[in-house]
C-alpha positions in Angstrom: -7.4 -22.2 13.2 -8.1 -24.3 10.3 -9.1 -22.8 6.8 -12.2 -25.0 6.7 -14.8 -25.1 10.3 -17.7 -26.5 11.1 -20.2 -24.9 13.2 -24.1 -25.8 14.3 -27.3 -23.2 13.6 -30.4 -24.2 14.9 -30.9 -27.6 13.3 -28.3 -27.0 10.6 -24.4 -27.6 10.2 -23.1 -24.6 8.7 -19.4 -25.0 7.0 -17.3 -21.9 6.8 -13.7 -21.1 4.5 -11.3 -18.8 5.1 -12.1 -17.6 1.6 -15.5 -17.2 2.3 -15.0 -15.2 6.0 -12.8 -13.0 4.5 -14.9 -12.3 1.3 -17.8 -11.3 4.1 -15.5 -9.3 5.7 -14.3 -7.4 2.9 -17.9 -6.6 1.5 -19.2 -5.4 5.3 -15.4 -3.1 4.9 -16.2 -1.7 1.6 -19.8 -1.0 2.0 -18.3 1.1 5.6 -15.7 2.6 3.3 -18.6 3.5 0.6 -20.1 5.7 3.3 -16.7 7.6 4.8 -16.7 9.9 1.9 -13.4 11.7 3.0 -11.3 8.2 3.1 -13.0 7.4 -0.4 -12.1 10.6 -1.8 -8.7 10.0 -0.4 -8.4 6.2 -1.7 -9.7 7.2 -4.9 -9.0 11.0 -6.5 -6.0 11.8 -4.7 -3.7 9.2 -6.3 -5.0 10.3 -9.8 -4.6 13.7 -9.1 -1.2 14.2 -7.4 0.7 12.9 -10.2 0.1 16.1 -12.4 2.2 18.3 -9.4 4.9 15.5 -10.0 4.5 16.3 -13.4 5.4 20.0 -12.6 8.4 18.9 -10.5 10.0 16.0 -13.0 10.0 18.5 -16.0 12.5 20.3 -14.7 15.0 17.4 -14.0 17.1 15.9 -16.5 15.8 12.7 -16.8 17.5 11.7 -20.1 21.1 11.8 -18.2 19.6 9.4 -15.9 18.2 7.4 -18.7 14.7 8.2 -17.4 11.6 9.3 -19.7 9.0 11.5 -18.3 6.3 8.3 -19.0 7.9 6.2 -16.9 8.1 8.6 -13.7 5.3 10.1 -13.2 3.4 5.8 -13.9 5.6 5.4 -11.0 4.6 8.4 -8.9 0.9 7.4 -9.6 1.4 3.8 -8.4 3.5 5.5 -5.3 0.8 7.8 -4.5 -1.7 5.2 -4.9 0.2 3.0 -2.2 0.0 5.5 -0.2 -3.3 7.5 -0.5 -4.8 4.7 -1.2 -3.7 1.6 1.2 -1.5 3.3 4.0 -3.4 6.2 5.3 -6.7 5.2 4.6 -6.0 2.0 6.2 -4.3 3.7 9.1 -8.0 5.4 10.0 -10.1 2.5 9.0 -8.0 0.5 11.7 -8.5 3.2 14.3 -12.0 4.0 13.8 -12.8 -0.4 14.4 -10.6 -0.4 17.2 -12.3 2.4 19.1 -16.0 1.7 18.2 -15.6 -2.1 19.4 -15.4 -3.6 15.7 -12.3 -5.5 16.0 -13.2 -6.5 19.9 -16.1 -7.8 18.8 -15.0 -9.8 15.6 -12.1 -12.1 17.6 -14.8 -13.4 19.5 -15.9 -15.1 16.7 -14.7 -17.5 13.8 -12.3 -14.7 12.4 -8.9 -15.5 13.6 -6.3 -11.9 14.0 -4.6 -12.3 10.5 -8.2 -12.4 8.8 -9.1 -9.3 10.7 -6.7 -7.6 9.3 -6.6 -8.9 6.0 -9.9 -8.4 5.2 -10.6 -5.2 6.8 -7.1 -4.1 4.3 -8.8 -5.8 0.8 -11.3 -2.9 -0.5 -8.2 -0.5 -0.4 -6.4 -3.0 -1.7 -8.1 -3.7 -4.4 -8.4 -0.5 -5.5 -4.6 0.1 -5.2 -4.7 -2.8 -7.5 -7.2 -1.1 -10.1 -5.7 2.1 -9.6 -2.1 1.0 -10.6 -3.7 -0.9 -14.1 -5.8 2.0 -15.1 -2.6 4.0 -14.4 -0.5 1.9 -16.8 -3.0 1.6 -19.2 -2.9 5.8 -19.2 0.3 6.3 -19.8 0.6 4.1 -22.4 -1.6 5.9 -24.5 -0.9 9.3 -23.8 2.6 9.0 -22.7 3.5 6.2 -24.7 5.3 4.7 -21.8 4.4 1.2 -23.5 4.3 -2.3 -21.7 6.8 -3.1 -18.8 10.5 -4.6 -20.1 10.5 -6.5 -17.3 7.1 -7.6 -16.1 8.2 -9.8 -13.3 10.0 -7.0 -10.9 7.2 -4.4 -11.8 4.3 -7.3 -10.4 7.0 -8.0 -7.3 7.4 -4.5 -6.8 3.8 -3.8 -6.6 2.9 -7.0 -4.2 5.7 -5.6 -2.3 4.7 -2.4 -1.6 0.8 -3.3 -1.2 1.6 -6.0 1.5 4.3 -3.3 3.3 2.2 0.1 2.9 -1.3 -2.4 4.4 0.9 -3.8 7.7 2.9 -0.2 7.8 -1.2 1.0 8.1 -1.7 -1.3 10.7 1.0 -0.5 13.2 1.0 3.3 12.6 -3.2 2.9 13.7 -1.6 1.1 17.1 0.0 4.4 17.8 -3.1 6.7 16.9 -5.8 7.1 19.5 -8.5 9.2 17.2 -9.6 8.5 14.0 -8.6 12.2 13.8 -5.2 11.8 15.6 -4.3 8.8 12.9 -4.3 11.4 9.9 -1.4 13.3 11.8 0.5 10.0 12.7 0.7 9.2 8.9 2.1 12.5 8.2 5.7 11.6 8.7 5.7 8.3 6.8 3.9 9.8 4.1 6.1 12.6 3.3 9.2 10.5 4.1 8.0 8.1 0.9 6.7 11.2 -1.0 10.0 12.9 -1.0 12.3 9.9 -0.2 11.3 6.9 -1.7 11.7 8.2 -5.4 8.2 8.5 -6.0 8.5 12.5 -6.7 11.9 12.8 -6.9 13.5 9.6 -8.7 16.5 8.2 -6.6 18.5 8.1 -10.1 18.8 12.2 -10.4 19.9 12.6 -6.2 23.3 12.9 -5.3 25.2 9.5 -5.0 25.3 9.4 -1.2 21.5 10.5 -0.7 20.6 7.9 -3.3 22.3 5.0 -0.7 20.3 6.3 2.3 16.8 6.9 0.6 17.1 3.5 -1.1 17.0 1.9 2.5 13.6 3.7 3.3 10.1 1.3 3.4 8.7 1.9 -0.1 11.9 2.7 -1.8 12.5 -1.0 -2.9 8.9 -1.2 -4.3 9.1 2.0 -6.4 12.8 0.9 -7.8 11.3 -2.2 -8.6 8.4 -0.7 -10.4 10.1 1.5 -12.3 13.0 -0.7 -13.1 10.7 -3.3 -14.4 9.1 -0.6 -16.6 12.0 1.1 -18.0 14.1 -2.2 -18.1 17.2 -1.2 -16.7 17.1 -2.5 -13.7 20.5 -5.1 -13.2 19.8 -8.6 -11.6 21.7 -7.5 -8.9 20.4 -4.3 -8.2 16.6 -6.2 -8.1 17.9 -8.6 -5.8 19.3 -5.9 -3.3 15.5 -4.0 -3.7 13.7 -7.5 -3.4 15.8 -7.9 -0.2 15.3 -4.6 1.5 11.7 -4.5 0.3 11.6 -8.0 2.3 13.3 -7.3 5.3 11.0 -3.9 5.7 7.6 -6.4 5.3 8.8 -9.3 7.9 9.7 -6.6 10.3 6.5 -4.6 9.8 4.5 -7.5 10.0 6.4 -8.6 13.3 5.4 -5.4 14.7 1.6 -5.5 14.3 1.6 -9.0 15.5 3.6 -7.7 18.8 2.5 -4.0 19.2 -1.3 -4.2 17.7 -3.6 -2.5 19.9 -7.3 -4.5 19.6 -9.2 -2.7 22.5 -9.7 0.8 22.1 -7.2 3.2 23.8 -8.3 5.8 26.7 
């Protein structure tokens, strides 16, 4: 489907963009999402809040041997938590509940082609994944004097990494929930798997050697080593490349699976 299409209304020739289809998409989303109070809560206090339990849990480590500052983890736990309080599972149920009231059915049979379906429906969270990770940074800055990122490049990849992953990851876990209810127990596991896993509570840097190898080859782990790395600095070309390359690999296969396993009719 081409970006640009042409289309007649009464006596009129209406011209449509991608740009603009998925803008309308996104405000009709976010005005839904504006009245689901529990997924707004969700996208929008949790993130801010979990962070000071990580602060609980990180003061007890010894971060300095691992040439970690308490700043820098717990700006990376927010960003982690917002990735996946605020894009993953809240995108999980906002797929689900479409699918089953007829949304998404209804929408292919217009202009919207699959890939801006899902786009657009994924934006509000996005976006406030987005805000929530520069409010985040601005925070810790001033009270944590965490200051601005060494390397600003692998903390920006990192973050468009895990976005794009934790938005598709959303998308296929919803083609394996049949309630909007049963999608907040099929998150479950990949949340807690990132939580504990992925270094966003627990760095990778402080686990043993050979737990640090297999919890770096998790989904999020190569955006939250990028983040932080890009942050603190310390991350080695080589080290950003092997992250960038997992972190890849993760989104083409994720993506691949939504296109194949995407459920659009409801499921009964």
């Amino acid at each position: 489907m081409s970006a640009v299409e042409t289309r007649a209304v009464g006596a009129r020739t209406v011209t449509t963009t991608r740009a603009g289809r998925l803008a309308a998409l996104a405000r009709a989303e976010l005005t839904l999402l504006m009245r689901s109070k529990g997924t707004l809560v969700l996208a929008l206090v949790v993130p801010l809040v979990l962070p000071f339990s990580a602060r609980q849990v990180t003061e007890g480590m010894e971060l300095e041997e691992a040439g970690l500052s308490l700043g820098a983890v717990l700006l990376t736990a927010a960003i982690g938590f917002s990735l996946l309080f605020a894009v993953y599972s809240p995108l999980t149920s906002i797929y689900v509940a479409r699918r089953e009231e007829l949304v998404l059915k209804r929408l292919r049979t217009g202009e919207l082609n699959d890939t801006e379906i899902l786009v657009g429906a994924a934006l509000p969270v996005v976006s406030i994944a987005v805000a929530q990770s520069v409010l985040v940074a601005i925070g810790c800055a001033v009270l944590l004097d965490t200051g601005a990122p060494q390397a600003t490049h692998y903390t920006v990849l990192g973050l468009v990494l895990g976005l794009v992953l934790s938005a598709a990851l959303g998308a296929l876990t919803a083609s394996f929930s049949r309630t909007t209810e049963s999608a907040q127990v099929t998150s479950v596991p990949m949340v807690f798997l990132s939580w504990l896993g992925s270094g966003i509570m627990i760095p990778l840097e402080v686990l043993p050697d050979r737990v640090a190898s297999i919890c770096e080859l998790l989904p999020l782990s190569p955006a939250i080593t990028l983040i932080r790395g890009g942050w603190t600095g310390d991350l080695s070309a080589y080290d950003a490349l092997g992250a960038t390359a997992t972190g890849v690999a993760w989104t083409v296969l994720a993506v691949y699976a939504v296109g194949r396993w995407f459920r659009w009719e409801p499921r009964r």
